[in-house]
VOBA-1610 file (N, C-alpha, C; in pm, whole numbers, padded with zeros to 5 digits, always signed):
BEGIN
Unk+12708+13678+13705Unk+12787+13692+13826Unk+12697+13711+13949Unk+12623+13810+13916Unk+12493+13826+14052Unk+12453+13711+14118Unk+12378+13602+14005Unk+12317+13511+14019Unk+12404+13384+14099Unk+12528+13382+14045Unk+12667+13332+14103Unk+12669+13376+14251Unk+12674+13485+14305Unk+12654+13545+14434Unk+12557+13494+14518Unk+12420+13479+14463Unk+12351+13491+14489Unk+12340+13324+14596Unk+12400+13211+14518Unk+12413+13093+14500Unk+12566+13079+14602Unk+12608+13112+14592Unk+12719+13127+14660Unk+12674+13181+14840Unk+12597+13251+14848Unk+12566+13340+14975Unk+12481+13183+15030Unk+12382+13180+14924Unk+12292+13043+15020Unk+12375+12934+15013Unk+12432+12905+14971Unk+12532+12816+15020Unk+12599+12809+15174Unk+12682+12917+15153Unk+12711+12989+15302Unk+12554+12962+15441Unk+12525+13008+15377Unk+12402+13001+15486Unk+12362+12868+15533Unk+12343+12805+15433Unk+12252+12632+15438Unk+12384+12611+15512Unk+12492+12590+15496Unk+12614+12502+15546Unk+12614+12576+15698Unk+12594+12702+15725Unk+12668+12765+15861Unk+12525+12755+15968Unk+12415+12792+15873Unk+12322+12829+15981Unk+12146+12765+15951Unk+12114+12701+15841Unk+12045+12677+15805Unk+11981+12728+15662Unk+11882+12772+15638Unk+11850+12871+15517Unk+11705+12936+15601Unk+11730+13055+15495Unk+11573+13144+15554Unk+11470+13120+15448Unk+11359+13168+15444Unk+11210+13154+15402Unk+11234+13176+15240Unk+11351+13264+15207Unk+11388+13336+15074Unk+11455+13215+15032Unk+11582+13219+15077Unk+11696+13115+15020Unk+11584+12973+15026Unk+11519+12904+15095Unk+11426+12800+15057Unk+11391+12842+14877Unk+11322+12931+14849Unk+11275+12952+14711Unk+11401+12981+14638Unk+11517+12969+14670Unk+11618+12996+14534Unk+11678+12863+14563Unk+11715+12779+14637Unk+11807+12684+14665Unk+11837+12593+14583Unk+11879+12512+14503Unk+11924+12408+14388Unk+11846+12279+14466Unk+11850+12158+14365Unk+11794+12050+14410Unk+11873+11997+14510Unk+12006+11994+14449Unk+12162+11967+14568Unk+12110+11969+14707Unk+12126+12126+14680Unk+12093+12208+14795Unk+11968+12113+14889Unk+11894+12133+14866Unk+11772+12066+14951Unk+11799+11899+14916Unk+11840+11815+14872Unk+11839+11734+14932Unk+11974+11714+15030Unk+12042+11769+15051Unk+12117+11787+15167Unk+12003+11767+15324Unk+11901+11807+15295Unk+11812+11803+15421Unk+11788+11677+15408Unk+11825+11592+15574Unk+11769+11499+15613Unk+11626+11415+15598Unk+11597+11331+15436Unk+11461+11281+15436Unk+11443+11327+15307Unk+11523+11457+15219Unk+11459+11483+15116Unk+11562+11400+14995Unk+11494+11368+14915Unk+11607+11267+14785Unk+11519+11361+14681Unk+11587+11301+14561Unk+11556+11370+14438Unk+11446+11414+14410Unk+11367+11325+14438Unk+11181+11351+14378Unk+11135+11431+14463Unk+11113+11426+14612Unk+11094+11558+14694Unk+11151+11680+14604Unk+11294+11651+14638Unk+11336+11774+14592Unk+11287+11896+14441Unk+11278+11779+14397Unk+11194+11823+14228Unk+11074+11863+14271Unk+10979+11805+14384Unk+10856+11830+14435Unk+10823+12020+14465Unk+10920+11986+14558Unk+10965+12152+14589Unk+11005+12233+14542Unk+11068+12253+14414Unk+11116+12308+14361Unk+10972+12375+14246Unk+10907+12272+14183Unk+10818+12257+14122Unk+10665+12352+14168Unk+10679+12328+14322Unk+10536+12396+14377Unk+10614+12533+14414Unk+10732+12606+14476Unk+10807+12707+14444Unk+10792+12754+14355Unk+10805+12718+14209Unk+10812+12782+14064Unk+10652+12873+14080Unk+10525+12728+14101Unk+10423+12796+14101Unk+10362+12904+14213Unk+10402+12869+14292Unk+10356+12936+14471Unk+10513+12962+14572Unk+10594+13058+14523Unk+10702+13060+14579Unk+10679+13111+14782Unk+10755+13009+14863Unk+10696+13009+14984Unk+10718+13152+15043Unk+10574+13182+15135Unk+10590+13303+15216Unk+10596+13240+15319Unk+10548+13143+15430Unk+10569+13106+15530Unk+10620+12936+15530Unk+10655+12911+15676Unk+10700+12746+15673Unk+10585+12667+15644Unk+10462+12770+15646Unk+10365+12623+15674Unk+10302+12540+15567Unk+10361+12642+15433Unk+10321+12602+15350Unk+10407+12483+15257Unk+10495+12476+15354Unk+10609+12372+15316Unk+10525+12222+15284Unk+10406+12185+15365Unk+10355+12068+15416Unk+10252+12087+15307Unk+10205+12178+15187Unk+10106+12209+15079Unk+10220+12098+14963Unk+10347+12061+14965Unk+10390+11993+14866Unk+10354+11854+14843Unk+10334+11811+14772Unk+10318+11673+14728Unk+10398+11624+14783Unk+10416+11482+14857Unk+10488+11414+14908Unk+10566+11442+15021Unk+10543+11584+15083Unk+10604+11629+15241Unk+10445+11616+15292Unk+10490+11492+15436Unk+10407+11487+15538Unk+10451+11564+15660Unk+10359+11557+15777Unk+10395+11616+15849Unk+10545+11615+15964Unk+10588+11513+15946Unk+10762+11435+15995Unk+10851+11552+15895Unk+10804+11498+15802Unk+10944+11602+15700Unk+10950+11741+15672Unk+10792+11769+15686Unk+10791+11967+15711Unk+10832+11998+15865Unk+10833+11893+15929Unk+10905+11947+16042Unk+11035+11977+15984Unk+11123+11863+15963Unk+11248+11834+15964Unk+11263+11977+15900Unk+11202+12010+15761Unk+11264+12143+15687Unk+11220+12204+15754Unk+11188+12256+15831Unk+11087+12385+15909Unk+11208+12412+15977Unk+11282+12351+16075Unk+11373+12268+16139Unk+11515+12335+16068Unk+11540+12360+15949Unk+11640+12365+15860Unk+11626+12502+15869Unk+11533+12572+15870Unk+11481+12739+15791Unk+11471+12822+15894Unk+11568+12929+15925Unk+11577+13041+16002Unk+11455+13103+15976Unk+11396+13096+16108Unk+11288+13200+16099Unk+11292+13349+16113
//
């Protein structure tokens, strides 16, 4: 149920206001490819370098395989600072 909450709240968020630095590291694949530019394999990209290096700042958004500097904008762009 927590975890349900948990998923439920970033939901809320991504849809109303963007997502923050946290909800980036819990978000579903869904979830992020909803962002403009990201499709499945990004998304798996991110998810993948998260598992290993879960993000503390935006900048490390642009450390993923296959985000250049156009598309760490775009998510940077997405993520309440």
């Amino acid at each position: 149920m927590k975890k349900f909450l948990s998923v439920l709240g970033a939901l809320s968020l991504v849809a109303l206001y963007g997502m923050s630095i946290e909800e980036l590291n819990i978000v579903t694949k869904e979830q992020l490819m909803e962002i403009n530019g990201i499709g499945k394999s990004k998304a798996e990209a991110i998810i993948k370098y998260r598992e290993e290096h879960p993000f503390k700042s935006l900048e490390e958004v642009e450390e993923v395989s296959g985000i250049g500097p156009s598309l760490a904008k775009t998510i940077k762009e997405s993520v309440i600072k």
